[in-house]
C-alpha positions as CSV (number, residue, x, y, z in Angstrom):
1,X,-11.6,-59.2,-31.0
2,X,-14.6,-56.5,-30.3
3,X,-17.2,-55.1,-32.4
4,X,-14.6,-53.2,-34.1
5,X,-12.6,-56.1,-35.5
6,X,-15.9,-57.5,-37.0
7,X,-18.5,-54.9,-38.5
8,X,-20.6,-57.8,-39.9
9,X,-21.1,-60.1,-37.1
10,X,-24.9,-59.7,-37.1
11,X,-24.7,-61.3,-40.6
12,X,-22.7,-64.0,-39.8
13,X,-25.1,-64.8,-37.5
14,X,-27.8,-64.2,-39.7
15,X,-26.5,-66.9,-42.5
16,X,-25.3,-69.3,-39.4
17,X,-29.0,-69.3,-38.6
18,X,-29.8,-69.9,-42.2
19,X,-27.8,-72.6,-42.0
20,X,-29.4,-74.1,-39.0
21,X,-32.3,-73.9,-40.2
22,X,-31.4,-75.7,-44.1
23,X,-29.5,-78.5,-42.0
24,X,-32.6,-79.1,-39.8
25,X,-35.0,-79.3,-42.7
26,X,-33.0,-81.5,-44.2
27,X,-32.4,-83.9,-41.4
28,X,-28.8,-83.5,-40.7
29,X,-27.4,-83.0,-37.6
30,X,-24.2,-81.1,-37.3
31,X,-22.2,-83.7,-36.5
32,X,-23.7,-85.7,-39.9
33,X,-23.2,-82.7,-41.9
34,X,-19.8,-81.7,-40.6
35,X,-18.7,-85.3,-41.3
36,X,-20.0,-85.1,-44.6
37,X,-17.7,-82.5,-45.4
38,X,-14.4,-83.2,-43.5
39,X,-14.6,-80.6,-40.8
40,X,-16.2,-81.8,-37.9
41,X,-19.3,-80.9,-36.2
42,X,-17.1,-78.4,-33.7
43,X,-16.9,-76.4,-36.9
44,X,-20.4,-76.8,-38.1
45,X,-21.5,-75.5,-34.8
46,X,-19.0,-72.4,-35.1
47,X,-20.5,-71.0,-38.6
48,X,-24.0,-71.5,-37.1
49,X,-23.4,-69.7,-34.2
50,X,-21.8,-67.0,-35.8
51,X,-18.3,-67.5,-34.6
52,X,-16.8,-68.7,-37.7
53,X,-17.4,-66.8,-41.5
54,X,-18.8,-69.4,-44.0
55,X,-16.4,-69.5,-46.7
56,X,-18.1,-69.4,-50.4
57,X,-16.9,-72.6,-51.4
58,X,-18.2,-75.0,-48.6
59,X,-21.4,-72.6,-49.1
60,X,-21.7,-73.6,-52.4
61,X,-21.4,-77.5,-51.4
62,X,-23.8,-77.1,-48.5
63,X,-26.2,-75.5,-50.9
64,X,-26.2,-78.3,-53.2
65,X,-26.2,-81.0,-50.5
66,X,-28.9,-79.6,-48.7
67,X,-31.0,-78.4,-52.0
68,X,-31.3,-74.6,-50.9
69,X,-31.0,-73.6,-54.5
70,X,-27.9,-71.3,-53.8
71,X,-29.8,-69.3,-51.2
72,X,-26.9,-69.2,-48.7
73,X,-23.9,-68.3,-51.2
74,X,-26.4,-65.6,-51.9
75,X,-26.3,-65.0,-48.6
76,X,-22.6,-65.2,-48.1
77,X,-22.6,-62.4,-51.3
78,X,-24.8,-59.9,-49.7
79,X,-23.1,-60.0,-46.8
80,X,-21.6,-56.3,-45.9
81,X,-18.0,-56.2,-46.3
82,X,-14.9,-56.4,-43.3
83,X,-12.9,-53.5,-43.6
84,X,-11.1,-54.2,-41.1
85,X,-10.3,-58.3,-41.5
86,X,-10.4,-59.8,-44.9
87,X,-12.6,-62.7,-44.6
88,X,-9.3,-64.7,-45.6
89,X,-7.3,-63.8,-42.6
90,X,-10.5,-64.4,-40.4
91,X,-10.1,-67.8,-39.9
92,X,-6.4,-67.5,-38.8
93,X,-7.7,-64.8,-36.4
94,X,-9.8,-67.2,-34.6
95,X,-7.1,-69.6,-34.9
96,X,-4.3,-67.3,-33.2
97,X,-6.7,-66.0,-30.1
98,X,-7.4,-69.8,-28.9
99,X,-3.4,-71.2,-29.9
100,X,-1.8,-72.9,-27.1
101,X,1.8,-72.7,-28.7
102,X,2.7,-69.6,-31.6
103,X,5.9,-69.6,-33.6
104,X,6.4,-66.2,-36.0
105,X,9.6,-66.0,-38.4
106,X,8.7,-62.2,-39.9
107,X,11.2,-60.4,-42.5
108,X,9.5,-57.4,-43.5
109,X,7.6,-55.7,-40.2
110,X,7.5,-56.7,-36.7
111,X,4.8,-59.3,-35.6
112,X,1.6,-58.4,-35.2
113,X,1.4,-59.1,-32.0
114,X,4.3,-57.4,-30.9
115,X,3.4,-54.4,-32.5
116,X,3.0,-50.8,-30.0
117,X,0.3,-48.3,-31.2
118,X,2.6,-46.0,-32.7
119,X,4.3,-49.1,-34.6
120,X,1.0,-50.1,-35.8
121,X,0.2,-46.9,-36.8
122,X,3.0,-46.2,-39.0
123,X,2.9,-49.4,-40.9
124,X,-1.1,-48.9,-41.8
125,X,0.3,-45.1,-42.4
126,X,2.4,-46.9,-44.9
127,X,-0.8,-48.8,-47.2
128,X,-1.0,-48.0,-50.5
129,X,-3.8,-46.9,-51.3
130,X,-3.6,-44.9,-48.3
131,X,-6.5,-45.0,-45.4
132,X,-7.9,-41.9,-43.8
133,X,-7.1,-41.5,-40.5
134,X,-10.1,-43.3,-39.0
135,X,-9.5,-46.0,-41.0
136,X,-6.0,-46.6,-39.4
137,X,-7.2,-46.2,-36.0
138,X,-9.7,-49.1,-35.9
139,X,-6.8,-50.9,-38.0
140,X,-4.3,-50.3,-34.4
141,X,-7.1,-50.8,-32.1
142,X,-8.0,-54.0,-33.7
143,X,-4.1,-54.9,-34.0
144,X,-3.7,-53.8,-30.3
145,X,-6.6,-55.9,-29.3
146,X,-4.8,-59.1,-30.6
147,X,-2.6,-58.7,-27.7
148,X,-4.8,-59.5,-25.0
149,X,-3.6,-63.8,-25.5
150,X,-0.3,-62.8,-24.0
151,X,-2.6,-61.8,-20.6
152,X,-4.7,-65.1,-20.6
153,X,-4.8,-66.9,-17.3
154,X,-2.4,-69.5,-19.4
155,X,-1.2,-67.5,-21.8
156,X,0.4,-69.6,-25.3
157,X,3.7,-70.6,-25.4
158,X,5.1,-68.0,-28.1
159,X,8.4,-67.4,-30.2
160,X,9.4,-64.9,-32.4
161,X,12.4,-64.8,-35.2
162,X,12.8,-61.1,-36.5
163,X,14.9,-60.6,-39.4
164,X,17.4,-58.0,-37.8
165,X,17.1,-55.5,-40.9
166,X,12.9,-55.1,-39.6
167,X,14.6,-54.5,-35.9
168,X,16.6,-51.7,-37.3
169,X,14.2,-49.7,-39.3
170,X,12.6,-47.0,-38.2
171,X,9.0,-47.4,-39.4
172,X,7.4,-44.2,-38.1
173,X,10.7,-41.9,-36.4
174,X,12.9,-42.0,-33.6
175,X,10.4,-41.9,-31.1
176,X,8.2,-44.6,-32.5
177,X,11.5,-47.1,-33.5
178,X,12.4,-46.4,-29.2
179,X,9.0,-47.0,-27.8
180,X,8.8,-50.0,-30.3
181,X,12.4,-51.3,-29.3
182,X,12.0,-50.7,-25.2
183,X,8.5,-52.7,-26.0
184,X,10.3,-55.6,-27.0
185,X,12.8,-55.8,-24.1
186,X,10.0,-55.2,-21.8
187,X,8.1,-58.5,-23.3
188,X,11.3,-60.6,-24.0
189,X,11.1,-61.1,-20.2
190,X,7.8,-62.2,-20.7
191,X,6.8,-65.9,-19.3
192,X,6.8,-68.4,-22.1
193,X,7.1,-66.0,-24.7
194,X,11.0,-66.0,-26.5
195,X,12.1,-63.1,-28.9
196,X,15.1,-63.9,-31.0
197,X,16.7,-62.0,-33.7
198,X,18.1,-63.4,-37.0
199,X,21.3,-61.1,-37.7
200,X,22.5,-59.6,-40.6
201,X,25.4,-61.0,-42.6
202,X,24.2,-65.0,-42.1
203,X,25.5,-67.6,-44.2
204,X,22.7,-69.3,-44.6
205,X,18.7,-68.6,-44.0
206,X,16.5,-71.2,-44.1
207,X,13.5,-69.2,-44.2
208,X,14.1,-67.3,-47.7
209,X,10.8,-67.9,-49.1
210,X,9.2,-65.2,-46.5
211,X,7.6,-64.9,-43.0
212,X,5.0,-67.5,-41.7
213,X,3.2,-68.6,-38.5
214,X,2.7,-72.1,-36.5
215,X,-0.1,-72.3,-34.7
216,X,-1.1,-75.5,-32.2
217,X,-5.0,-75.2,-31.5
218,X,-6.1,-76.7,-28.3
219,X,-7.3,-80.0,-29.6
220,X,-3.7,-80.2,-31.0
221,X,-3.5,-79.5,-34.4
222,X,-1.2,-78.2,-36.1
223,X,-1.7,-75.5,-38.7
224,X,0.2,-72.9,-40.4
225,X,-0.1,-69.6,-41.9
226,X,1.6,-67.4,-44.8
227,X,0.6,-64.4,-46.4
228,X,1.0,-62.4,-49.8
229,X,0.3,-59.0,-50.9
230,X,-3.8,-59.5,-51.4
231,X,-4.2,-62.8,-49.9
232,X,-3.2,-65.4,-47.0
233,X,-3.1,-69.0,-47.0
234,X,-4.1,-71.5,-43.8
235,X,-2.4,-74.8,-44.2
236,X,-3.6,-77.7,-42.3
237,X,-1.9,-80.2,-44.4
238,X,0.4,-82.4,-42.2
239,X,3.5,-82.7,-44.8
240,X,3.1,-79.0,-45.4
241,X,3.2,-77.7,-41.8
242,X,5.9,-80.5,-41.1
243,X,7.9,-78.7,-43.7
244,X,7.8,-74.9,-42.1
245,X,8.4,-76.4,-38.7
246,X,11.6,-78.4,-40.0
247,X,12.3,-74.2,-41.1
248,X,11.2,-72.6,-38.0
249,X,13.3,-75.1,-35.9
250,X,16.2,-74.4,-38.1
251,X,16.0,-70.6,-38.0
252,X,15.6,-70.7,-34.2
253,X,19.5,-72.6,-34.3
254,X,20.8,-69.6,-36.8
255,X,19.3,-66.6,-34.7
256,X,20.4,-65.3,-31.8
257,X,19.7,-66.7,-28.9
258,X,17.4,-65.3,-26.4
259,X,19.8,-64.2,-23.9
260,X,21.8,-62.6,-26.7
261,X,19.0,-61.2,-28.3
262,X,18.2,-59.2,-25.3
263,X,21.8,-57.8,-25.0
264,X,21.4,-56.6,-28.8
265,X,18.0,-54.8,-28.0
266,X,20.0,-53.4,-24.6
267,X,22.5,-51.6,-27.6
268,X,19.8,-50.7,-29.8
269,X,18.7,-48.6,-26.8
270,X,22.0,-47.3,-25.4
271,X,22.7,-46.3,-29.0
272,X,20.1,-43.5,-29.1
C-alpha cells in the first residue's frame, strides 16, 4: 500500500528509530530482544524500520525491559491517527500483501480483494457514521490498491467461498451489482486463484460463526484472521488456525464447485 493507505508512516519510523536506539543503549541486539519476547528478530527489525506498527502492549513490555520509563508507549500515544487502516487490521495488511496461499469464506460483502471501485464505493457509502466523499475515495483507492498481489511475478495461490445471498445483492444499483458480477467471471479465470459460491437453501454450513481469512506467510506460517464490527483478531495459534481450516476445507466440499460456479455467474449475467 502507498502513502495513502498509511498517513503516519513518518511516525512509525520515528518510534522504530526510538526503538533502535533504547535497544542499542541497552545492549540488545534484535535478535536478543526479539527472542526475549517470542517474535523473532525478523519482526524486531520490521517495527524499527518502520514497516511494522508497534502495538501498545509489547511497547509497554519493551519499555520496562529496556528501562525507557514509558517513553515509547508515549510515543505509540502521540502517534497521529490512521484513518484509513485501524492499527488492528495493519498487521493482517502486511500479512495479506506478502501471503503465498489466501483462503476467504465472506457472508456479508464480497472480499476485499475482489472488490471493483464502484463495489468498494458503495459498501464505504454504506458506513454508519457516514464518510464525506473524500473520505470514501482514499478508502477505494486503498481497497483497490490491495489488488496489485494478484499481479505479482508469483502471484498467491487464492480461494474464495461467497455466501450466494452477498452474490445476489445489489450493493450500489444495477450497474455497480453488473460491473461487480462480470469482474468476478473475468478473475475466476484467473491462474491460481478459485471463486466458489456457497448456495442458498444448504443443509448444512460449516462456517456459521461468520467470514474469516487463512493466510500462509512465506516462511510458512499459518495464521488466520476474523473480524467484528470495531475490531479484528490475528490468530497464530496452531489449534486455532487448525480449527478454521478443518471449516474452510469443509465449506469448499458444500459450495459450488469452480466450474459450476462460473456457470452460475454466466446466469447472473444473462439474467439482466
Amino acid at each position: 500500500m502507498g502513502t495513502t493507505t498509511r498517513r503516519n508512516a513518518s511516525a512509525m519510523k520515528m518510534v522504530g528509530a526510538l526503538l533502535a536506539l533504547y535497544r542499542k543503549e541497552a545492549g540488545h541486539t534484535q535478535r536478543s530482544l526479539g527472542e526475549r519476547f517470542v517474535i523473532g528478530e525478523e519482526q524486531i527489525a520490521s517495527i524499527e524500520q518502520g514497516r511494522r506498527p508497534l502495538k501498545p502492549d509489547l511497547a509497554e513490555q519493551l519499555d520496562e525491559l529496556l528501562g525507557t520509563k514509558g517513553a515509547l508507549s508515549v510515543a505509540l500515544s502521540r502517534m497521529p491517527e490512521v484513518d484509513l487502516v485501524p492499527l488492528w487490521a495493519e498487521e493482517f495488511l502486511d500479512r495479506e500483501r506478502e501471503a503465498i496461499v489466501i483462503s476467504s469464506y465472506e457472508n456479508q460483502v464480497l472480499p476485499g480483494l475482489l472488490q471493483t471501485e464502484g463495489y468498494a464505493r458503495a459498501v464505504f457509502r454504506s458506513r454508519i457514521p457516514a464518510l464525506d466523499e473524500d473520505e470514501i475515495e482514499r478508502h477505494v483507492a486503498a481497497r483497490v490498491e490491495r489488488q496489485a498481489l494478484f499481479h505479482r511475478k508469483e502471484p498467491p495461490i487464492t480461494c474464495f467461498v461467497i455466501w450466494e445471498a452477498v452474490l445476489r445483492d445489489h450493493l450500489g444499483g444495477k450497474g455497480v451489482f453488473v460491473e461487480q458480477v462480470r469482474h468476478l467471471r473475468e478473475h475466476s479465470e484467473l491462474p491460481n486463484l478459485a471463486v466458489q459460491v456457497l448456495p442458498l437453501a444448504r443443509t448444512a454450513h460449516a462456517a456459521l460463526d461468520g467470514p474469516f481469512v487463512l493466510l500462509e506467510t512465506p516462511d510458512h506460517q499459518r495464521l488466520a484472521y476474523t473480524e467484528t464490527q470495531r475490531g479484528s483478531q490475528l490468530i497464530a495459534t496452531p489449534d486455532e488456525v487448525a480449527i478454521l481450516t478443518q471449516r474452510c476445507a469443509m465449506l469448499r466440499s458444500q459450495a459450488l464447485t469452480p466450474e459450476d460456479t462460473r456457470d452460475l455467474l454466466d446466469r447472473l449475467l444473462g439474467e439482466q
